[in-house]
Each structure stands twice: as structure tokens, then as C-alpha cells.
C-alpha positions as MATLAB code, in Angstrom:
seq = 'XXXXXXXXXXXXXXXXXXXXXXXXXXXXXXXXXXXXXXXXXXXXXXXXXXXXXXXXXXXXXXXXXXXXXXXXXXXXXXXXXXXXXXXXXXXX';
ca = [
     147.682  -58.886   67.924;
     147.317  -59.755   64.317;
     143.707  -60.384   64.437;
     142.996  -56.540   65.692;
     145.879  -54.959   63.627;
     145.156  -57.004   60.518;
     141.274  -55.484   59.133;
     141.288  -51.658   58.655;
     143.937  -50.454   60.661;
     146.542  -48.211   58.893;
     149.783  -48.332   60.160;
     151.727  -46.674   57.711;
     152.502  -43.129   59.669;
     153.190  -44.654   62.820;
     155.919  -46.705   62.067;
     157.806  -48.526   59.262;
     159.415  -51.884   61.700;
     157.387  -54.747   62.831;
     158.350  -57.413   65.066;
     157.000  -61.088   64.804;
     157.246  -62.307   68.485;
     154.622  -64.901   68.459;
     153.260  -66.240   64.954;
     149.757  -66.583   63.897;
     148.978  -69.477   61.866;
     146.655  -67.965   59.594;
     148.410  -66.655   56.414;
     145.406  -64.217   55.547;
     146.169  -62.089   59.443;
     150.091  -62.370   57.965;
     149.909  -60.969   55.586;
     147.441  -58.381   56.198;
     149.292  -57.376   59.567;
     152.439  -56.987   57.132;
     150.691  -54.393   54.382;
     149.174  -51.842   57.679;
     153.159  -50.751   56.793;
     154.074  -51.523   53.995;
     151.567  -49.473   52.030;
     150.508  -46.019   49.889;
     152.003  -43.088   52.105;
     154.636  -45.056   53.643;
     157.956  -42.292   53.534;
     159.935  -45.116   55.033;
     161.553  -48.503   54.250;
     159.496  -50.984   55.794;
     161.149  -53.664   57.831;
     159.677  -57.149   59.064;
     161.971  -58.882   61.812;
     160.525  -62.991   63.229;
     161.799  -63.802   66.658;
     162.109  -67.752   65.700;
     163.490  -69.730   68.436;
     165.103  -72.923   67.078;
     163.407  -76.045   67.437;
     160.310  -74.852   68.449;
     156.771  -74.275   67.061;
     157.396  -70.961   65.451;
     159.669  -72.782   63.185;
     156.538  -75.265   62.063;
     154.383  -72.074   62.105;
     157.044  -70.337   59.352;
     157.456  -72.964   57.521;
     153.007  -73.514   56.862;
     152.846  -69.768   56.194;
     155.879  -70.172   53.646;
     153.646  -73.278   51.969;
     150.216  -71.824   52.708;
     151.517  -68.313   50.045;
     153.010  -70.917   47.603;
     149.912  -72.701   47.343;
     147.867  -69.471   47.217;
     150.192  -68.226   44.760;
     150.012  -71.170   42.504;
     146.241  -71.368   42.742;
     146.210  -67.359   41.874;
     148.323  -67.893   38.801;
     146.249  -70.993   37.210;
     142.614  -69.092   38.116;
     144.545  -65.878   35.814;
     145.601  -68.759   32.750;
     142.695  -70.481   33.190;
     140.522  -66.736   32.490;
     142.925  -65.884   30.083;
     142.321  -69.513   28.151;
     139.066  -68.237   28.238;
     139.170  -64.960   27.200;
     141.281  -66.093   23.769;
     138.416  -68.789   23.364;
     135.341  -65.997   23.463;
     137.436  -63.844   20.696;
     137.424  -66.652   17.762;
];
């Protein structure tokens, strides 16, 4: 389960394939469930596979995680210009 596997569990030497069977909705347990493999000491090529059935929830569920990193992305890269606005402003 993501919430157990997401927090301080490192899966990098037992494995390098995980399989999305049933989605969580929360884009911080994604994403941290995703880097337990894909991170320092991995020897092997990480692979992510989603069981998505077709017209049904998990399709909804992709699709918010999809929007909820875009957003978090976008909001990442304005906090960065807005700090480096800053930053030019403090020098002169």
C-alpha cells in the first residue's frame, strides 16, 4: 500500500518493477511510492506499469494525478522566478 511503502522505505535493492493495481489519489504517496525504486543505488532500470481499466475510476484517478504534478510543477517554477526576481532586486 502506498501509504506504508511511501515514508522511509527503500526499495531500491529489492526490485526495480512496480505495478499500479489500484491508484491512490494523493499525488504526494505517488510519487513517493515511485522514488523507493527509482533512486541512489538502483543497478537497474526502473519500470512503472498502471493496470487502468477503461471507463472506470482509475482513469479519473490518472488523469487528477496527471493535473495535480502540473499544477505542483507550475507553482514550483513561479515560487523559483519569483526568488530569483528577488534575489536580482537585493543585488542593485
Amino acid at each position: 500500500h502506498p501509504a506504508s511503502a511511501g515514508h522511509g522505505l527503500n526499495l531500491q535493492a529489492g526490485g526495480s518493477t512496480l505495478i499500479w493495481f489500484s491508484l491512490t489519489w494523493s499525488l504526494e504517496l505517488y510519487q513517493q511510492t515511485n522514488a523507493r525504486l527509482n533512486r541512489q543505488g538502483q543497478t537497474s532500470t526502473v519500470v512503472i506499469h498502471h493496470i487502468i481499466t477503461k471507463n472506470t475510476i482509475d482513469e479519473d484517478v490518472m488523469r487528477a494525478l496527471s493535473m495535480k504534478a502540473k499544477v505542483q510543477d507550475a507553482l514550483i517554477e513561479s515560487v523559483k522566478a519569483r526568488l530569483q526576481i528577488n534575489e536580482v532586486r537585493e543585488r542593485g
